[in-house]
N, CA, C and O atoms as a Tinker XYZ file with bonds, in Angstrom:
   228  protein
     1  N    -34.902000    8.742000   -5.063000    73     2
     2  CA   -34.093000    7.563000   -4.795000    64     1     3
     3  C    -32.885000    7.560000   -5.733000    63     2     4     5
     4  O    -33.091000    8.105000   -6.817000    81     3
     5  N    -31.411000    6.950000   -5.488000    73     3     6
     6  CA   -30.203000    6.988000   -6.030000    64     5     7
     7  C    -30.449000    5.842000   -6.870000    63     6     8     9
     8  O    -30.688000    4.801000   -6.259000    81     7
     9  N    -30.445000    5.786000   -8.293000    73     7    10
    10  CA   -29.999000    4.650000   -9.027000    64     9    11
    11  C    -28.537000    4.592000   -9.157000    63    10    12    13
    12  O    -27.638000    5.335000   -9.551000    81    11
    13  N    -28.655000    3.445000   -8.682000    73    11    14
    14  CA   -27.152000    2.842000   -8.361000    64    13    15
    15  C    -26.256000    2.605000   -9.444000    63    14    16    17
    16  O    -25.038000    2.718000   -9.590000    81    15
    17  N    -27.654000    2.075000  -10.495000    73    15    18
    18  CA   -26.639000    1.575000  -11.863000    64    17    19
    19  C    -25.358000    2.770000  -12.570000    63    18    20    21
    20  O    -24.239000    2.578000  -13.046000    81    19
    21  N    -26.380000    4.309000  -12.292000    73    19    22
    22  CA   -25.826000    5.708000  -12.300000    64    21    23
    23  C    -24.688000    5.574000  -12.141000    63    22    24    25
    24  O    -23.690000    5.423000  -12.846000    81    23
    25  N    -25.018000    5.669000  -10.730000    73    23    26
    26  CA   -23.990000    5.897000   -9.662000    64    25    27
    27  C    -22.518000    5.588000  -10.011000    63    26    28    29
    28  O    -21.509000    6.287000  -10.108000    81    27
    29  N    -22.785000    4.259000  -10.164000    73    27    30
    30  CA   -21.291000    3.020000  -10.474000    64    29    31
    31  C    -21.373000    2.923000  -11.232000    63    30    32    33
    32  O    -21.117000    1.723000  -11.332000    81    31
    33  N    -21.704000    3.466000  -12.770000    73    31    34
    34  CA   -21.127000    4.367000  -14.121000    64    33    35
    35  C    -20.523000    5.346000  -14.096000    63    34    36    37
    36  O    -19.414000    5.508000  -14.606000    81    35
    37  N    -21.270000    6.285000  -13.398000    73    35    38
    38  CA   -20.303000    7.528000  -13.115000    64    37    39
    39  C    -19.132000    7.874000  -12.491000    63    38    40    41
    40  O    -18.623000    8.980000  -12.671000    81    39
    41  N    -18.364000    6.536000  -11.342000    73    39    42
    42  CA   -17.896000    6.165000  -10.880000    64    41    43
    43  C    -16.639000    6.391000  -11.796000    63    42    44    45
    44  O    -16.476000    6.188000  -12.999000    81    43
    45  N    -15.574000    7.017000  -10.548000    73    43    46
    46  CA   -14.478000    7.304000  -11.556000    64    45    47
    47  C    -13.392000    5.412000  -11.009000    63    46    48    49
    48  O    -13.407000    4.770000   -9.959000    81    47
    49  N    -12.569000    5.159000  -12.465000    73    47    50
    50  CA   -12.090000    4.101000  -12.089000    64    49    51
    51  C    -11.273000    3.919000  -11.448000    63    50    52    53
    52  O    -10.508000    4.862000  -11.240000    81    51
    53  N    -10.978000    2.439000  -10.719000    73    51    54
    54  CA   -10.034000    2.658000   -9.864000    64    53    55
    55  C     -9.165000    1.354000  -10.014000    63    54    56    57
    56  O     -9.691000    0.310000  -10.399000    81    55
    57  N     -8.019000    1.418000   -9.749000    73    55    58
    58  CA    -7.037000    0.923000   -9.780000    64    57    59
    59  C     -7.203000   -0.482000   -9.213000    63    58    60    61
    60  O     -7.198000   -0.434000   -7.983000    81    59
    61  N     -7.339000   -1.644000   -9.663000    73    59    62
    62  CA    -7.422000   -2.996000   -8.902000    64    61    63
    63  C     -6.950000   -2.977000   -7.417000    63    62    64    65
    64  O     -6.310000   -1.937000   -7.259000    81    63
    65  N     -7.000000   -3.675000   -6.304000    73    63    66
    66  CA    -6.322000   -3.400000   -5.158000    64    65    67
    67  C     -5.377000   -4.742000   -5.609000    63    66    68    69
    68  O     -5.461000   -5.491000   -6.582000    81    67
    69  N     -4.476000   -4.703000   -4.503000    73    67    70
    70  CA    -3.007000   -5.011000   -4.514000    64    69    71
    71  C     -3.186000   -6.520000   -3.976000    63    70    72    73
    72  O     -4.357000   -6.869000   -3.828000    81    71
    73  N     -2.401000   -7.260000   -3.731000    73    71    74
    74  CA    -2.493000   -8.268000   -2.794000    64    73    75
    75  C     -2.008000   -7.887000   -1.998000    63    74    76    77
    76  O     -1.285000   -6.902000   -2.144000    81    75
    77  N     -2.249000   -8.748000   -0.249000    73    75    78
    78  CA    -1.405000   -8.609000    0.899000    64    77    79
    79  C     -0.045000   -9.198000    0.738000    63    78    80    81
    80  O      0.154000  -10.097000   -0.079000    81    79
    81  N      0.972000   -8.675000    1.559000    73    79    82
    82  CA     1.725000   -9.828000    1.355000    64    81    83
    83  C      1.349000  -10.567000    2.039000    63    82    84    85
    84  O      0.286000  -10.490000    2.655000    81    83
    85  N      2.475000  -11.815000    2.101000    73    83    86
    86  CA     2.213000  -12.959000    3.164000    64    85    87
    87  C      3.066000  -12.319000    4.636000    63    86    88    89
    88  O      3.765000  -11.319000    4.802000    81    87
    89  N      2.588000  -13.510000    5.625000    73    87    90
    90  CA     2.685000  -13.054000    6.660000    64    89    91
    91  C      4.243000  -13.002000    6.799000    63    90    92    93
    92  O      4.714000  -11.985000    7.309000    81    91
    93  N      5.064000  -13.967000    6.406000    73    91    94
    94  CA     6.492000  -13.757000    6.571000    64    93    95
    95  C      6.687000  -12.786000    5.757000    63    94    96    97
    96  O      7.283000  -11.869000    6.323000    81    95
    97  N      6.357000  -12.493000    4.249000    73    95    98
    98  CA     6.824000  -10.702000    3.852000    64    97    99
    99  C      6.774000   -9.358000    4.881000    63    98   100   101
   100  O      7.468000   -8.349000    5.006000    81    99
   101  N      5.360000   -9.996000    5.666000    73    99   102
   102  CA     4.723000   -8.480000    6.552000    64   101   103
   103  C      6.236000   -8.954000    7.646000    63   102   104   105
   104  O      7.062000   -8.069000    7.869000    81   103
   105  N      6.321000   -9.514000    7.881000    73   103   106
   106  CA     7.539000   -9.795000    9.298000    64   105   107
   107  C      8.883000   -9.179000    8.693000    63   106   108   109
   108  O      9.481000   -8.199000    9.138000    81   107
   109  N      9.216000   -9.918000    7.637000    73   107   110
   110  CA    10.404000   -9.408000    7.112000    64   109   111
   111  C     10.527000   -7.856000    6.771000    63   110   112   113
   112  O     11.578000   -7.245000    6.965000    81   111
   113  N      9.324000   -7.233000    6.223000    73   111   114
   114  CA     9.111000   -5.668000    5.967000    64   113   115
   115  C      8.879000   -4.899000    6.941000    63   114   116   117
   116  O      9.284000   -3.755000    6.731000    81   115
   117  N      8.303000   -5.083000    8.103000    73   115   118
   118  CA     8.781000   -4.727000    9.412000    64   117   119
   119  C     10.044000   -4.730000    9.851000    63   118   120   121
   120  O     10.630000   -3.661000   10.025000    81   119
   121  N     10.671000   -5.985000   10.102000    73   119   122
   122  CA    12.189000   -5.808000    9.990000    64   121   123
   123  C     12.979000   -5.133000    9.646000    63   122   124   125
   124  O     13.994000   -4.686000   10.179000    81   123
   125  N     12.334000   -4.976000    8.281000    73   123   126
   126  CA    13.472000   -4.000000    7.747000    64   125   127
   127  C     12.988000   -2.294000    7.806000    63   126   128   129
   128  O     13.713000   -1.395000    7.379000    81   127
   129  N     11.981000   -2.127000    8.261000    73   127   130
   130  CA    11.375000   -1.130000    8.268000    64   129   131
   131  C     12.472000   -0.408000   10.035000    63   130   132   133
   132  O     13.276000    0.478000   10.327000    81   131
   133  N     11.845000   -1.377000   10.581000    73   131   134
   134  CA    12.375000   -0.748000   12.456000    64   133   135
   135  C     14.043000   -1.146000   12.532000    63   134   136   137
   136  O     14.699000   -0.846000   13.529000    81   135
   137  N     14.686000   -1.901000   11.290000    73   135   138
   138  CA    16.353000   -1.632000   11.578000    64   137   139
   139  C     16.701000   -0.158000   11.024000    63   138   140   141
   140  O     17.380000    0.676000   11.624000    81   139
   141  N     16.002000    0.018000    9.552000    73   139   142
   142  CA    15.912000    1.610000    9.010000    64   141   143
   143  C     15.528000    2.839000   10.198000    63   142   144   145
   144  O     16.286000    3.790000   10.387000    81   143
   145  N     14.746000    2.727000   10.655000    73   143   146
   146  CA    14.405000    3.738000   11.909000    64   145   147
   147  C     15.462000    3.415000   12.798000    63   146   148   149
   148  O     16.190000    4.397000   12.941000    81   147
   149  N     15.865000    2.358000   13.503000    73   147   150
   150  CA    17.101000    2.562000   14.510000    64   149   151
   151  C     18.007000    2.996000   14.157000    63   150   152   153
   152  O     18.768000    3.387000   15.042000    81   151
   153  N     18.501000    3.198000   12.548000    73   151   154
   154  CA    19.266000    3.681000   11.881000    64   153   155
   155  C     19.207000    5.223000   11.720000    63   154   156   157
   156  O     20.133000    5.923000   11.310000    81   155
   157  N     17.753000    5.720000   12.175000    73   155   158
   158  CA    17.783000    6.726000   11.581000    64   157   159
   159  C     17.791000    6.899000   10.261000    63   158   160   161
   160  O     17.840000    8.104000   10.013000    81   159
   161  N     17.767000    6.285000    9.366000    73   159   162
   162  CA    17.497000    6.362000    8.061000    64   161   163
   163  C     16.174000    5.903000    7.376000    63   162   164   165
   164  O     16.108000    5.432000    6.240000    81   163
   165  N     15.393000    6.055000    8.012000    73   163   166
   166  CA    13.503000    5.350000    7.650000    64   165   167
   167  C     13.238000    7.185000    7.116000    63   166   168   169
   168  O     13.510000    8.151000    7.829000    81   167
   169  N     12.723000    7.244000    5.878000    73   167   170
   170  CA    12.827000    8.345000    5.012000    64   169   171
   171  C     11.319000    8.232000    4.836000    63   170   172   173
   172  O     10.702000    7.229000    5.194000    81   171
   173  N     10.592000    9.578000    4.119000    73   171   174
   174  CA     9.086000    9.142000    3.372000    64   173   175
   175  C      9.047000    8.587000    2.194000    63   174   176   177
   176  O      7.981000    8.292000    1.653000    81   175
   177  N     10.726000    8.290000    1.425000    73   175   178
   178  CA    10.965000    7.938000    0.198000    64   177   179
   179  C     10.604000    6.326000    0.782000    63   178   180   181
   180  O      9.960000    5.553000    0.073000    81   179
   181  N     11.033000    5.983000    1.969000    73   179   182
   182  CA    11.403000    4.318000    1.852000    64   181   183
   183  C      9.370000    3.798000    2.262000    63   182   184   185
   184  O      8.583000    2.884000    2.019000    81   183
   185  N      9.425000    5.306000    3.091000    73   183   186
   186  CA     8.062000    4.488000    3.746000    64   185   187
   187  C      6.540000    4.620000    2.243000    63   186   188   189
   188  O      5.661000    3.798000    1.986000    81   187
   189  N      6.683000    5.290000    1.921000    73   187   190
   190  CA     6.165000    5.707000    0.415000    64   189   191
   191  C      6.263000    4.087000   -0.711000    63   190   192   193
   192  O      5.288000    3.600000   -1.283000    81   191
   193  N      7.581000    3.581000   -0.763000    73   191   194
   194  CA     7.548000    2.079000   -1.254000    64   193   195
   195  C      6.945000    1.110000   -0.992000    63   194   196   197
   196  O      6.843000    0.152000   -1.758000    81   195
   197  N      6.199000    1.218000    0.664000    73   195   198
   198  CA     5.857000   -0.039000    1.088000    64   197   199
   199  C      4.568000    0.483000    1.455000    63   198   200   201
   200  O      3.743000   -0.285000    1.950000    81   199
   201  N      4.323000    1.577000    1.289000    73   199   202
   202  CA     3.153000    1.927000    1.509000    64   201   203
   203  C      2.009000    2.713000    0.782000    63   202   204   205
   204  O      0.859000    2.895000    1.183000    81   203
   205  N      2.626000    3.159000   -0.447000    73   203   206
   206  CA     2.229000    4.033000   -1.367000    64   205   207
   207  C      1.838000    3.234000   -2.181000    63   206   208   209
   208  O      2.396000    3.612000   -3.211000    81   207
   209  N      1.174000    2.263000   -2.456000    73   207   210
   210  CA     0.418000    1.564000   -3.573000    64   209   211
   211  C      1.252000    0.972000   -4.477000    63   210   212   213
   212  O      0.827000    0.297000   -5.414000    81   211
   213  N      2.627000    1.213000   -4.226000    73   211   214
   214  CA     3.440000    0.135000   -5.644000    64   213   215
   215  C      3.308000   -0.861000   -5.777000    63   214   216   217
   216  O      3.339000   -1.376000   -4.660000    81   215
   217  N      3.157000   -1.595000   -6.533000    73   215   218
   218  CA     3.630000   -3.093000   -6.503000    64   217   219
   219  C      4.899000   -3.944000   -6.410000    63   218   220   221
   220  O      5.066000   -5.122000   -6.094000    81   219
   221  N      5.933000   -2.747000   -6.873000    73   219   222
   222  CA     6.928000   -3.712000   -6.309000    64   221   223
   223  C      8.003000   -3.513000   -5.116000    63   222   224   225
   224  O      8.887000   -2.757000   -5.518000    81   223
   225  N      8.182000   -3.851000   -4.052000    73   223   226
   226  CA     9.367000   -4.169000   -2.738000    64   225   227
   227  C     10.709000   -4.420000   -3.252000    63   226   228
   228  O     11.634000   -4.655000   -2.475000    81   227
């Protein structure tokens, strides 16, 4: 049998999770996400910001 207590000691740490934004951030970051793509300019640099674990927009 797995002792758990083990387990989640051995456990490598991890980074707090993030908050969501709010729903008007998620609208507005869409926005600006699909004017960047009609632009042709939506990069993995821009999508990497909003999606890569940073904290800050």
């Amino acid at each position: 049998m797995i002792d758990l207590e083990n387990l989640i000691k051995d456990a490598p740490e991890r980074e707090p999770d993030l908050p969501l934004p709010t729903l008007e951030e998620q609208k507005r970051i869409a926005a600006e996400l699909k004017a960047l793509e009609e632009k042709g300019e939506l990069t993995p640099e821009i999508l990497e910001k909003y999606f890569g674990g940073k904290t800050s927009h």
